[in-house]
C-alpha positions as protocol buffer text, in pm:
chain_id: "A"
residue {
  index: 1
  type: UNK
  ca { x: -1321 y: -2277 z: -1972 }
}
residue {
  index: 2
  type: UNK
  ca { x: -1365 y: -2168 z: -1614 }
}
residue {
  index: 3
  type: UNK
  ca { x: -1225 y: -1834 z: -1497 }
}
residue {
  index: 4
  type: UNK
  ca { x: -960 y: -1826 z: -1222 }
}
residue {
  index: 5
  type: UNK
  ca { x: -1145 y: -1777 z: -890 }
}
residue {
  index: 6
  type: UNK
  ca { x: -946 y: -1549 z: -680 }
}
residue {
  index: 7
  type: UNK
  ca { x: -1009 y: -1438 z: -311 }
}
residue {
  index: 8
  type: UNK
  ca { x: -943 y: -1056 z: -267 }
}
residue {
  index: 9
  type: UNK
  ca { x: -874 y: -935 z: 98 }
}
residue {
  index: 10
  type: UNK
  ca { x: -905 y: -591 z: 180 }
}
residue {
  index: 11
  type: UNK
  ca { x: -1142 y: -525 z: -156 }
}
residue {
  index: 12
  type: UNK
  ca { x: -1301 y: -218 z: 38 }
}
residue {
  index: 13
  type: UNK
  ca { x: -979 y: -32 z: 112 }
}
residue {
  index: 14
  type: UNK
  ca { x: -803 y: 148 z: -106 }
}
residue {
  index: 15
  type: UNK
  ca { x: -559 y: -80 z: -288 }
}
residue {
  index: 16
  type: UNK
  ca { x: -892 y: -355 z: -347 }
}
residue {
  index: 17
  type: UNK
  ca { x: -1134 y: -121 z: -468 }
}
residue {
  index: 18
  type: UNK
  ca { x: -857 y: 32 z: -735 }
}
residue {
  index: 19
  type: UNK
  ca { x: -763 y: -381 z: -817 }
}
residue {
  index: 20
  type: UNK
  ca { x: -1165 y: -418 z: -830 }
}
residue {
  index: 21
  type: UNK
  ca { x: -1200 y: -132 z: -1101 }
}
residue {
  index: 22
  type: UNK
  ca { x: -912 y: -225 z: -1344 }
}
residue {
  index: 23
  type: UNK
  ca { x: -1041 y: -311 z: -1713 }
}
residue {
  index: 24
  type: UNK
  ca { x: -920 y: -626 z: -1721 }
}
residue {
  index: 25
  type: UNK
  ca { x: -1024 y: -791 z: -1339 }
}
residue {
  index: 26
  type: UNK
  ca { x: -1317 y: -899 z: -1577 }
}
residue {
  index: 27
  type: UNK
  ca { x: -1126 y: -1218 z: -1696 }
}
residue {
  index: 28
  type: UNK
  ca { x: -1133 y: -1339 z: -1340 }
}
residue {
  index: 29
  type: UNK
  ca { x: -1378 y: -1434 z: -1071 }
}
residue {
  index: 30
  type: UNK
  ca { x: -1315 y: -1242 z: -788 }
}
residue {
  index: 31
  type: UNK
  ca { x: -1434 y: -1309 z: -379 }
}
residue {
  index: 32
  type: UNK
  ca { x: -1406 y: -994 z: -230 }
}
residue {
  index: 33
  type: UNK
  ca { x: -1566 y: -1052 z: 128 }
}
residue {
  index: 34
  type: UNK
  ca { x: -1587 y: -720 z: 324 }
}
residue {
  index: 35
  type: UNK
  ca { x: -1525 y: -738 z: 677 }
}
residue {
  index: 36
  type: UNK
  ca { x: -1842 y: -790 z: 852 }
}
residue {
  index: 37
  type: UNK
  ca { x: -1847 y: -1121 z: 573 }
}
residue {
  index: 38
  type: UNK
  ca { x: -1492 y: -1247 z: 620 }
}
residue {
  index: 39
  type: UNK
  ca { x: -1295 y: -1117 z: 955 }
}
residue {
  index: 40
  type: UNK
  ca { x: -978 y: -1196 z: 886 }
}
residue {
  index: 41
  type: UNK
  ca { x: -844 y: -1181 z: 1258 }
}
residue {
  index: 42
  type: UNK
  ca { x: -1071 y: -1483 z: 1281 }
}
residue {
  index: 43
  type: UNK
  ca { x: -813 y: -1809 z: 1204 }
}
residue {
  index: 44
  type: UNK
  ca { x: -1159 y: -2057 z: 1191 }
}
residue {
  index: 45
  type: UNK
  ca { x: -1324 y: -1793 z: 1030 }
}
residue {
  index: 46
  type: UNK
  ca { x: -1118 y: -1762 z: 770 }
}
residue {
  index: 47
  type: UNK
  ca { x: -1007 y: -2148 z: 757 }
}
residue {
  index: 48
  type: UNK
  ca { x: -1396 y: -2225 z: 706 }
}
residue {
  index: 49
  type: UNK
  ca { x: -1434 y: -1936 z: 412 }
}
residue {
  index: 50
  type: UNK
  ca { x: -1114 y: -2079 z: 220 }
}
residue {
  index: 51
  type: UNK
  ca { x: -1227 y: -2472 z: 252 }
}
residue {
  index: 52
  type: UNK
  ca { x: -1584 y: -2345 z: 111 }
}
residue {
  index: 53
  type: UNK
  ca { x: -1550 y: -2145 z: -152 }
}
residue {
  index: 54
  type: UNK
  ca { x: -1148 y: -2312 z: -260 }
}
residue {
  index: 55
  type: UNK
  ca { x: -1011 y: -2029 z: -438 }
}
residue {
  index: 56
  type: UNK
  ca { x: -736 y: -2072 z: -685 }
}
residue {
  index: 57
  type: UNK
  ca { x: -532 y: -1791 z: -574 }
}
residue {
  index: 58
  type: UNK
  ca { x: -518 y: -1528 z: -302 }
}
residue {
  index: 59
  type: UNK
  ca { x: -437 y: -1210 z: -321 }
}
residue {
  index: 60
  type: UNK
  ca { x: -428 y: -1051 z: 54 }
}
residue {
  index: 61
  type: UNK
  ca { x: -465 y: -668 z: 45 }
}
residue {
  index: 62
  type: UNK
  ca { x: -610 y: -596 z: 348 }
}
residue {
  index: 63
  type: UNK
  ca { x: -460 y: -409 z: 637 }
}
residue {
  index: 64
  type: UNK
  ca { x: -450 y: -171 z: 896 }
}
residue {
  index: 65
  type: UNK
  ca { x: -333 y: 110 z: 780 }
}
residue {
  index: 66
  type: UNK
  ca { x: -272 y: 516 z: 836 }
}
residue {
  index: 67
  type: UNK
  ca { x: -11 y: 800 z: 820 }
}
residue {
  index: 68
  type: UNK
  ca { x: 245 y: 863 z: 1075 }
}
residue {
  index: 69
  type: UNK
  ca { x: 2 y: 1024 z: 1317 }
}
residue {
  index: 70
  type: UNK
  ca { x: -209 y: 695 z: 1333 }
}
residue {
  index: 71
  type: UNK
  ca { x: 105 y: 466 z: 1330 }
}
residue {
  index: 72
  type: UNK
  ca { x: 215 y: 685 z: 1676 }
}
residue {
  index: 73
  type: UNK
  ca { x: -142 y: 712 z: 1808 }
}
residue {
  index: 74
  type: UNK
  ca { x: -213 y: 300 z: 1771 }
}
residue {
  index: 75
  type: UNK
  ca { x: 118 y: 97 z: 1762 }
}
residue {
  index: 76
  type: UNK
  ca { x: -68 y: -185 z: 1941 }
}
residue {
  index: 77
  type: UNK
  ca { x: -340 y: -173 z: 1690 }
}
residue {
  index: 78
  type: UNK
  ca { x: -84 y: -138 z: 1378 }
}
residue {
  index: 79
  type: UNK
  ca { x: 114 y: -441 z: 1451 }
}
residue {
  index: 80
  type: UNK
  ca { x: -184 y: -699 z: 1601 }
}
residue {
  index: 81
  type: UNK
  ca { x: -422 y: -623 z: 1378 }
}
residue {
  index: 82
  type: UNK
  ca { x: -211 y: -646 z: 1069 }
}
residue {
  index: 83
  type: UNK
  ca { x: 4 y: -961 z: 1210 }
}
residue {
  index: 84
  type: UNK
  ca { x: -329 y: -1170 z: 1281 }
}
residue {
  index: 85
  type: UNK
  ca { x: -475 y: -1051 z: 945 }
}
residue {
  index: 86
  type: UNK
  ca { x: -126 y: -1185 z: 757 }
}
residue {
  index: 87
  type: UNK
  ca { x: -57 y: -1475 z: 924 }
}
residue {
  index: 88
  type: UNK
  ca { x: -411 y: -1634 z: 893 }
}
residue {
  index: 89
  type: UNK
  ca { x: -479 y: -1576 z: 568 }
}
residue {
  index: 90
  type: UNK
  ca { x: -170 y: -1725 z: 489 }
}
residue {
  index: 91
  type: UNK
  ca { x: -181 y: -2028 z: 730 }
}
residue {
  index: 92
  type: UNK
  ca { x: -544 y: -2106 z: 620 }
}
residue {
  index: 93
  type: UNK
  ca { x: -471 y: -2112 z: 256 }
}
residue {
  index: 94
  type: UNK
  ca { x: -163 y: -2328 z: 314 }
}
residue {
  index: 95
  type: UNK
  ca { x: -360 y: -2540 z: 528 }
}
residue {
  index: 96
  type: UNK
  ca { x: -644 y: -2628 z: 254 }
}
residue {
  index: 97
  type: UNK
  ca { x: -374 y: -2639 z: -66 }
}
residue {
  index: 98
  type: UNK
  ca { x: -395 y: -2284 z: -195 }
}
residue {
  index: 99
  type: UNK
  ca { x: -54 y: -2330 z: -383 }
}
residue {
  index: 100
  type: UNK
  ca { x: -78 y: -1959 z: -498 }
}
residue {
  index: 101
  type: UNK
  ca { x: -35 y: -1631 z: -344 }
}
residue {
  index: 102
  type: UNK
  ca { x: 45 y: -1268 z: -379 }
}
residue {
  index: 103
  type: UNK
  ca { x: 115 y: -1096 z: -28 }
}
residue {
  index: 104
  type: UNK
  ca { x: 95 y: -686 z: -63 }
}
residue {
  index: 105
  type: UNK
  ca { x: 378 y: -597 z: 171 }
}
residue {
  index: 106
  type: UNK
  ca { x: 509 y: -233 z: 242 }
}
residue {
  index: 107
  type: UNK
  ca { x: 795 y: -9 z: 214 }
}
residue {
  index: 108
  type: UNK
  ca { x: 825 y: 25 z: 560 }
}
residue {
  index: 109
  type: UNK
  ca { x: 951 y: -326 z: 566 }
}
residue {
  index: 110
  type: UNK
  ca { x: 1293 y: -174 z: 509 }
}
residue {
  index: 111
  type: UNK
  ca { x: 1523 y: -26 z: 743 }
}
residue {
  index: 112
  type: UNK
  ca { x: 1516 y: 319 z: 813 }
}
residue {
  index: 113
  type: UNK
  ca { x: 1781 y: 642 z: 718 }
}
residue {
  index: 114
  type: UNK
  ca { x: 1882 y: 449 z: 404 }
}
residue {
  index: 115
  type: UNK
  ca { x: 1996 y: 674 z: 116 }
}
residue {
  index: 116
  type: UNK
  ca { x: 2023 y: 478 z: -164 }
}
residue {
  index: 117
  type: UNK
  ca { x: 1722 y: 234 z: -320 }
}
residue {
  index: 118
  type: UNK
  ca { x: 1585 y: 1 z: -111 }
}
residue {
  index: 119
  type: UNK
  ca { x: 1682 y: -360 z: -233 }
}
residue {
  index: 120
  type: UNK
  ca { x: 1436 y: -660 z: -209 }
}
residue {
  index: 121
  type: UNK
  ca { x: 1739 y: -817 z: -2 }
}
residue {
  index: 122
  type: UNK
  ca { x: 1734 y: -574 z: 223 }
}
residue {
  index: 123
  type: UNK
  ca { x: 1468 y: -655 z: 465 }
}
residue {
  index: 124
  type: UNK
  ca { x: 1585 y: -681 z: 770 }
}
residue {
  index: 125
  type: UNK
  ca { x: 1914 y: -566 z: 734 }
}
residue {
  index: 126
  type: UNK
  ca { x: 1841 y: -280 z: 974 }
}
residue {
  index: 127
  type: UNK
  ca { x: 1651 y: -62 z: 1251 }
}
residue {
  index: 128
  type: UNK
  ca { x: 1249 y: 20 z: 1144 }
}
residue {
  index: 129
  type: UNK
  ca { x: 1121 y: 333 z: 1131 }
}
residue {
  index: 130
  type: UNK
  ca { x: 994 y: 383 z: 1506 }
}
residue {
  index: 131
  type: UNK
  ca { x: 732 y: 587 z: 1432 }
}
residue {
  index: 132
  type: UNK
  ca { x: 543 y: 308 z: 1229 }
}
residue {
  index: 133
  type: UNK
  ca { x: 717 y: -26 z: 1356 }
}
residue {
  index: 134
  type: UNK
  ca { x: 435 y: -246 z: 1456 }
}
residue {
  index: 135
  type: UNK
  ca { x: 272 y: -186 z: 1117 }
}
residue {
  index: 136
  type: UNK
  ca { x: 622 y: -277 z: 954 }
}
residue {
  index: 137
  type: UNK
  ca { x: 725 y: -574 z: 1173 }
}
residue {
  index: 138
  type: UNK
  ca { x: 319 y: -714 z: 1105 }
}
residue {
  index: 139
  type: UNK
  ca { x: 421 y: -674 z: 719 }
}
residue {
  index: 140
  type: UNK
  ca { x: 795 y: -828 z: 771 }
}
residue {
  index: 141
  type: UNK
  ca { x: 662 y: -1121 z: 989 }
}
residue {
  index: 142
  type: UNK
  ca { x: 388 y: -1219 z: 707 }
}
residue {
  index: 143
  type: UNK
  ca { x: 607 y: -1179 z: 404 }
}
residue {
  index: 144
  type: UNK
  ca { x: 869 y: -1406 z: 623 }
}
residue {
  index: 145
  type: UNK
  ca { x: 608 y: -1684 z: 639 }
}
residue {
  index: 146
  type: UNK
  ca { x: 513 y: -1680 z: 329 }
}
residue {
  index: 147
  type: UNK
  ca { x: 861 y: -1729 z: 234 }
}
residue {
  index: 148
  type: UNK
  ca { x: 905 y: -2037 z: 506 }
}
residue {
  index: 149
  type: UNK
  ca { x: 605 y: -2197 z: 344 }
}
residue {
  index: 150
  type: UNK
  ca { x: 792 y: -2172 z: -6 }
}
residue {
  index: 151
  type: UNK
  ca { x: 1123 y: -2323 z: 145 }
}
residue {
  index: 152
  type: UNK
  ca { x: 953 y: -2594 z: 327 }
}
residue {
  index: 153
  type: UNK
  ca { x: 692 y: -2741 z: 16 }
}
residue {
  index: 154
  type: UNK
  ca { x: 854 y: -2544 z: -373 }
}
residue {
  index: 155
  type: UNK
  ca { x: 510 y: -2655 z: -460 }
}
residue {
  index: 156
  type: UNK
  ca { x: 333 y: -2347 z: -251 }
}
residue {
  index: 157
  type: UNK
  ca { x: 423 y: -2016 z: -430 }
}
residue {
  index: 158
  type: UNK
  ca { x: 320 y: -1735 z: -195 }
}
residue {
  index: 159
  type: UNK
  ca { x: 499 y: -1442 z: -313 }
}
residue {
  index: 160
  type: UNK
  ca { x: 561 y: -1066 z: -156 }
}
residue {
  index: 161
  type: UNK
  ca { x: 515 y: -784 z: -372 }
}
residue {
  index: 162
  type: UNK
  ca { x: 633 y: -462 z: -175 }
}
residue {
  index: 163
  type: UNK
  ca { x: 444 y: -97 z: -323 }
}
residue {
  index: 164
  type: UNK
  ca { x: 597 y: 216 z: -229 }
}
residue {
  index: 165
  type: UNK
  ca { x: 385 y: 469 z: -70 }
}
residue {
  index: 166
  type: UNK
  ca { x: 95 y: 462 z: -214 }
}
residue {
  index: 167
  type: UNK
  ca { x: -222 y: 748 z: -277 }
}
residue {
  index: 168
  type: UNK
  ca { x: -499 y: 786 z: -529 }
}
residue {
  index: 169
  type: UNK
  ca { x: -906 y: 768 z: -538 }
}
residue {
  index: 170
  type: UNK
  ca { x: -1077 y: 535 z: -234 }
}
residue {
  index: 171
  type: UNK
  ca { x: -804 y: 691 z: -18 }
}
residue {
  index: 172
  type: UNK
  ca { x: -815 y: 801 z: 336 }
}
residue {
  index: 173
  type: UNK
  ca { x: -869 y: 1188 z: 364 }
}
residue {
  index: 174
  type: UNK
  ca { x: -975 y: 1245 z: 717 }
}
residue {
  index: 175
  type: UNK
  ca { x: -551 y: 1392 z: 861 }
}
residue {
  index: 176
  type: UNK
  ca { x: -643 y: 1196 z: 1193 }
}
residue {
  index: 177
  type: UNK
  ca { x: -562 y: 856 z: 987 }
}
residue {
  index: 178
  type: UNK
  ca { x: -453 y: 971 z: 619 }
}
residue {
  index: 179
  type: UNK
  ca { x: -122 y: 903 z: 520 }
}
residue {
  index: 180
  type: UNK
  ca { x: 81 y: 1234 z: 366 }
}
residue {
  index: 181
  type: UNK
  ca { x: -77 y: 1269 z: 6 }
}
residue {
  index: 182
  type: UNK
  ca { x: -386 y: 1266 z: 91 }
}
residue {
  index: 183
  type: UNK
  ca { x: -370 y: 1467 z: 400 }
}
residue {
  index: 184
  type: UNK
  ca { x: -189 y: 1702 z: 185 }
}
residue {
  index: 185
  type: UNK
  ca { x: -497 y: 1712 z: -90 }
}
residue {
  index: 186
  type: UNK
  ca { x: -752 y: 1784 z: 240 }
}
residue {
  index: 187
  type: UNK
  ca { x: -542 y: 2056 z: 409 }
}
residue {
  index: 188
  type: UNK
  ca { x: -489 y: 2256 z: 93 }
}
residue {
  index: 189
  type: UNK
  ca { x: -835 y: 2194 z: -43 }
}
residue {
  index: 190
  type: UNK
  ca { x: -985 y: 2388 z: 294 }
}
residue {
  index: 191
  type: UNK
  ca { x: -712 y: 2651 z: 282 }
}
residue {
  index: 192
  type: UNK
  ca { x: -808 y: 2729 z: -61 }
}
residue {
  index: 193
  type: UNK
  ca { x: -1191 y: 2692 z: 54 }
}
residue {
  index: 194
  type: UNK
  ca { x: -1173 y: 2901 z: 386 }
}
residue {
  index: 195
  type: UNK
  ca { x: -938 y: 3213 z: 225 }
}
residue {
  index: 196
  type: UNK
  ca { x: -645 y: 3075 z: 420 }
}
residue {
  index: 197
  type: UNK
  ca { x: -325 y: 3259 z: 316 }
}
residue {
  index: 198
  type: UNK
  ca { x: -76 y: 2984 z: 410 }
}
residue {
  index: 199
  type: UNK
  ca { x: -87 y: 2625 z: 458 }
}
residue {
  index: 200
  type: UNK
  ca { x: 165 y: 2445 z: 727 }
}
residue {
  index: 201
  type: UNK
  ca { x: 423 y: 2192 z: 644 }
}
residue {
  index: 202
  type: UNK
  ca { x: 559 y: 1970 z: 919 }
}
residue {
  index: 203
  type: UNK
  ca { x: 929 y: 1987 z: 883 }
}
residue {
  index: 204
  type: UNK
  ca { x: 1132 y: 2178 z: 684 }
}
residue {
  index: 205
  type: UNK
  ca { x: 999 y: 2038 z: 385 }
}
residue {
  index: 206
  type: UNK
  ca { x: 1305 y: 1850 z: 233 }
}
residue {
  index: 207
  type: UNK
  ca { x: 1240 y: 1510 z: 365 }
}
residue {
  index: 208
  type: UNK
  ca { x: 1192 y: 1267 z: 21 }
}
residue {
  index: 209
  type: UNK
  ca { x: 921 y: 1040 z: -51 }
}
residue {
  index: 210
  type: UNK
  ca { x: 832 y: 803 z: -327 }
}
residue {
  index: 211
  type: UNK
  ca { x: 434 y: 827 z: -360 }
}
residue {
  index: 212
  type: UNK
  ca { x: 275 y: 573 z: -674 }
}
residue {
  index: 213
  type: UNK
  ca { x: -70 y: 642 z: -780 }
}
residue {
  index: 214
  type: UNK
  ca { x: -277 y: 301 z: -666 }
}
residue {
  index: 215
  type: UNK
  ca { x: -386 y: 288 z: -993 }
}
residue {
  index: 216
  type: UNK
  ca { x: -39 y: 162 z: -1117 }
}
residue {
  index: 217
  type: UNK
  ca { x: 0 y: -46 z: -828 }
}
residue {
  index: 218
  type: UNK
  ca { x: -367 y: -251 z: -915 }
}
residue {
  index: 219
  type: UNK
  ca { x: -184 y: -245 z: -1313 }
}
residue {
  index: 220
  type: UNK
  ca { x: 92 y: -431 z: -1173 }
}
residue {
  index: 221
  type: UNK
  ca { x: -102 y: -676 z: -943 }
}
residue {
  index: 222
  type: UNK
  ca { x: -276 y: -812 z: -1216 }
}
residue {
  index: 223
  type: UNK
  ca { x: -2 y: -845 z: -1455 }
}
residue {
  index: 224
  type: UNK
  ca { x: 157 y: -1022 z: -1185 }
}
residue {
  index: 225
  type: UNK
  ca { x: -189 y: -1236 z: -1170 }
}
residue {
  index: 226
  type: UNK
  ca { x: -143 y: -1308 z: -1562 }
}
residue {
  index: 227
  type: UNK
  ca { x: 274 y: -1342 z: -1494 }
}
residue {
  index: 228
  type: UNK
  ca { x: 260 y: -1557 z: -1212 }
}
residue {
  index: 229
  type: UNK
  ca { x: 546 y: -1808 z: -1238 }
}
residue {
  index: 230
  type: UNK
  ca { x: 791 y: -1552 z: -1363 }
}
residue {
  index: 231
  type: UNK
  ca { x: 687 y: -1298 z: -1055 }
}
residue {
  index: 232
  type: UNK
  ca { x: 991 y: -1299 z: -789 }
}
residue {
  index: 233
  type: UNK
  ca { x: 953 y: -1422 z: -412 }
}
residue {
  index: 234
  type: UNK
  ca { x: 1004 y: -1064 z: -374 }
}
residue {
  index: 235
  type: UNK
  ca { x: 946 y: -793 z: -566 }
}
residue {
  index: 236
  type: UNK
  ca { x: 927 y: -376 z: -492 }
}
residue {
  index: 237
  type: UNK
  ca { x: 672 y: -193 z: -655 }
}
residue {
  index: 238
  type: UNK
  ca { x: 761 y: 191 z: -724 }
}
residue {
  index: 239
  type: UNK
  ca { x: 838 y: 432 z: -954 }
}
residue {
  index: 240
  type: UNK
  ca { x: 1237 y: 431 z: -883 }
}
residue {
  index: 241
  type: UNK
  ca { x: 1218 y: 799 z: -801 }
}
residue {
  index: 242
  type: UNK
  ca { x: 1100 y: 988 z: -532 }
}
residue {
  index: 243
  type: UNK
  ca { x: 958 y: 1420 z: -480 }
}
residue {
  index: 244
  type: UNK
  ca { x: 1046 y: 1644 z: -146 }
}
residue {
  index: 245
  type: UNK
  ca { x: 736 y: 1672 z: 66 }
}
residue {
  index: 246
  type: UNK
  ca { x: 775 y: 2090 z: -27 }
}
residue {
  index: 247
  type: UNK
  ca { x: 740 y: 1958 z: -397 }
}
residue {
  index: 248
  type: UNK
  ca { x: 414 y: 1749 z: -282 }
}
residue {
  index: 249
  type: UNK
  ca { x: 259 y: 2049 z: -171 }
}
residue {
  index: 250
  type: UNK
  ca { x: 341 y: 2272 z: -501 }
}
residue {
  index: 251
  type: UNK
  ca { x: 220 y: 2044 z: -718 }
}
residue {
  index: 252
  type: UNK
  ca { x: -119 y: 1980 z: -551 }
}
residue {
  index: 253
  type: UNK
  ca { x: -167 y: 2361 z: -527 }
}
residue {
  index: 254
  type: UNK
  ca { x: -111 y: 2382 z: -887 }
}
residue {
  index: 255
  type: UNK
  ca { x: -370 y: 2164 z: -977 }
}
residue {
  index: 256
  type: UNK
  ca { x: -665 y: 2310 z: -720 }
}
residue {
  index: 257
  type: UNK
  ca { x: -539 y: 2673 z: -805 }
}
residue {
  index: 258
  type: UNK
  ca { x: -416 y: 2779 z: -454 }
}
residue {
  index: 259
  type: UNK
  ca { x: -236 y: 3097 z: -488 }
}
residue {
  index: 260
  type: UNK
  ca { x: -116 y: 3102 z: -68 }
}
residue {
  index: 261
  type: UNK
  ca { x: 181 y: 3047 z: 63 }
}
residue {
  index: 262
  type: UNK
  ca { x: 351 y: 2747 z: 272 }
}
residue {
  index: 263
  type: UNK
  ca { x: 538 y: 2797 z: 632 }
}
residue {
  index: 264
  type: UNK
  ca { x: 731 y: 2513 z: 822 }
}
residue {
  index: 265
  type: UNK
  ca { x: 680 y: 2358 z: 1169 }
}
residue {
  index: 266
  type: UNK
  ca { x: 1026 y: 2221 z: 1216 }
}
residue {
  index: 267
  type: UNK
  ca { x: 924 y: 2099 z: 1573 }
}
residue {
  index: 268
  type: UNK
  ca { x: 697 y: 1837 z: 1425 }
}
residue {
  index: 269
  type: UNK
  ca { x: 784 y: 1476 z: 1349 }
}
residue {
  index: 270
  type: UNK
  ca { x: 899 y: 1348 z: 968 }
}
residue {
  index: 271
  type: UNK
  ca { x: 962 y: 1012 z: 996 }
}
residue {
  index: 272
  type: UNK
  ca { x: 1226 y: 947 z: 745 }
}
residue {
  index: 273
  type: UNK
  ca { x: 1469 y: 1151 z: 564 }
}
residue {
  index: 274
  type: UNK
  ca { x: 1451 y: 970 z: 261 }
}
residue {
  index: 275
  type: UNK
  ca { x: 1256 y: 647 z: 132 }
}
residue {
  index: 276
  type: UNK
  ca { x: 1315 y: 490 z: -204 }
}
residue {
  index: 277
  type: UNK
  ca { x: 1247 y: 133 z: -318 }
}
residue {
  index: 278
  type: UNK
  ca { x: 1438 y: -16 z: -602 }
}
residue {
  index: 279
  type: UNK
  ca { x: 1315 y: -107 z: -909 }
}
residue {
  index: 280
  type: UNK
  ca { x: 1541 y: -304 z: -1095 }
}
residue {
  index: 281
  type: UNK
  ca { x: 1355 y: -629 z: -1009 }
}
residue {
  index: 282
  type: UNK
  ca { x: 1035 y: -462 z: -1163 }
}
residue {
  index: 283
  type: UNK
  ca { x: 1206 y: -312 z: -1456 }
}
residue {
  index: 284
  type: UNK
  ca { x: 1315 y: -642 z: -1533 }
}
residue {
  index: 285
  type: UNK
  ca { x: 998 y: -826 z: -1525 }
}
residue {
  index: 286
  type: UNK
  ca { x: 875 y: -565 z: -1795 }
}
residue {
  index: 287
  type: UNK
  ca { x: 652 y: -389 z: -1577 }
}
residue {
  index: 288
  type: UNK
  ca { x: 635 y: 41 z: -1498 }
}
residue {
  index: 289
  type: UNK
  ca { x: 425 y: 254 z: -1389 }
}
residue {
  index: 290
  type: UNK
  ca { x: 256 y: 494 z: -1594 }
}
residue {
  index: 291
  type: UNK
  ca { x: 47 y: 772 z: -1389 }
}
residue {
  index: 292
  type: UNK
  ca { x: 295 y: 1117 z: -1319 }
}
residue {
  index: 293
  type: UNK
  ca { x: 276 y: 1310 z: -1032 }
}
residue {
  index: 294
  type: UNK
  ca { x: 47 y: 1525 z: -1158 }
}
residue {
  index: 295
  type: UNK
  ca { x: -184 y: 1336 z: -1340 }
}
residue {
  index: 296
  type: UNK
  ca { x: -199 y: 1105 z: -997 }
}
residue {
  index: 297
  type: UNK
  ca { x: -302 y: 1430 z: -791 }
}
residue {
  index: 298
  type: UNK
  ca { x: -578 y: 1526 z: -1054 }
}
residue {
  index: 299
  type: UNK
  ca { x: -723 y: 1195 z: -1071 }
}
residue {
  index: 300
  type: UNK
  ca { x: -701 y: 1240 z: -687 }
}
residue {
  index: 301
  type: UNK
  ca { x: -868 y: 1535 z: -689 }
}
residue {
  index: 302
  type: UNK
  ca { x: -1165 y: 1444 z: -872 }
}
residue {
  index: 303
  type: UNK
  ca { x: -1229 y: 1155 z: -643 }
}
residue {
  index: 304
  type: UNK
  ca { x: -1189 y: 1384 z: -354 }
}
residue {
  index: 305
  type: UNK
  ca { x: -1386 y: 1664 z: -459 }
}
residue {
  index: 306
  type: UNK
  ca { x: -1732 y: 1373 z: -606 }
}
residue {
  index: 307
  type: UNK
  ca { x: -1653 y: 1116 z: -338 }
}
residue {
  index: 308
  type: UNK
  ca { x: -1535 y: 1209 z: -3 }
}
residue {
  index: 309
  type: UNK
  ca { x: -1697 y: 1536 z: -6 }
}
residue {
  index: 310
  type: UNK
  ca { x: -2073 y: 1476 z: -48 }
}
């Protein structure tokens, strides 16, 4: 019997390469075009890849993405980029008879200064985060068309799963386009490195944030590979709690042993007070994620210390 060919977008960024190491990615065959093979902002580009190679499924994974400094720096880049990356993947595949998807949206879908979990329902239902909206509306406008596709022809199933923030090995370190973990692991890494007595937090420190390690997130993706028809049109993936950014900072000092002390910017940006996805849908379709906090930073760690370093 023939394994279930699968075209994975984005297989060099961080969310592919972690689905491209799970254990069990084995049972399928996977297309995992890099860039310079498969540009996705190319519509007959990517048209021409899907009608030759006819995969059975597509998962798209690829994006644009960075941390708030990025998201401010390159809001043209963060919503074009991402938009023609989602919208051809998805037209091509509906245009050669790719009846199955799974769409990687984002957290920032939802709207901002919300409180309570963020609901699957709930995109839409409010203003964006400004400081990363074109990245956000690129991700709501492709999970949206995906969705028309499914009202239009039942037959397509092109479904949006929706991670929390994410970190873990293969991410970005470099602060000019990391997103906070990860920037978090550099800065304290040198302080510890250079004898620095304190490290600087923008903010006051309180702000929340919901951080899974990728790991999980690759866990759940192909679960939802071998789960397919009972997967949700919509579906957040998180670990239904969240950590202050002051919390994210103690912990990661913990585990690299830095002894020095934190101060607070409060004139610098934070984005959100609070970000928290929902995961009742998940819970229900029997799947959580495993890695804690610290654990996730370790693993992190290691990566950082054998990978990015040398």
């Amino acid at each position: 019997m023939s394994k279930t060919k699968i075209l994975l977008t984005g297989g060099g960024g961080m969310v592919g390469c972690n689905i491209l190491e799970h254990p069990s990615i084995s049972e399928f065959e996977i297309l995992a075009p890099r860039s310079r093979e498969l540009d996705l902002r190319d519509f007959s580009a990517v048209l021409s890849y899907l009608s030759k190679h006819q995969p059975n499924m597509v998962i798209h994974a690829a994006g644009k993405v960075g941390g708030i400094q990025a998201n401010m720096r390159e809001p043209v880049g963060f919503l074009m980029e991402n938009l023609d990356m989602g919208r051809n993947i998805v037209s091509a595949a509906h245009k050669v008879g790719i009846k199955r998807l799974i769409n990687l949206g984002s957290s920032c879908m939802y709207p901002r200064n919300y409180s309570e979990p963020l609901r699957e329902e709930m995109v839409l239902k409010g203003e964006l985060e400004p400081t990363n909206e074109g990245y956000a509306l690129a991700k709501v406008v492709t999970a949206r068309f995906c969705d028309y596709i499914m009202r239009e022809d039942a037959s397509y199933q092109y479904k949006t799963l929706i991670p929390c923030n994410l970190y873990g090995r293969h991410d970005k370190f470099d602060p000019v386009h990391s997103h906070l973990l990860p920037a978090i692991i550099h800065k304290v890494h040198l302080a510890k490195q250079n004898g620095q007595q304190t490290v600087e937090i923008w903010g006051d420190g309180t702000a929340r944030r919901e951080f899974m390690y990728v790991g999980d997130l690759a866990d759940a993706v192909v679960r939802a590979i071998h789960n397919f028809e009972t997967l949700p049109p919509y579906m957040n993936i998180g670990l239904g709690h969240d950590f202050t950014i002051n919390e994210y900072y103690q912990v990661t000092a913990e585990v690299m042993g830095y002894t020095g002390s934190f101060v607070h910017d409060i004139s610098k940006p934070v984005g959100m007070a609070r970000k928290l996805v929902s995961v009742d849908r998940q819970q229900a379709w029997g799947w959580n994620a495993q890695s804690d906090l610290r654990t996730g930073i370790e693993k992190t760690y290691e990566f950082y210390l054998k990978e990015y370093l040398q």
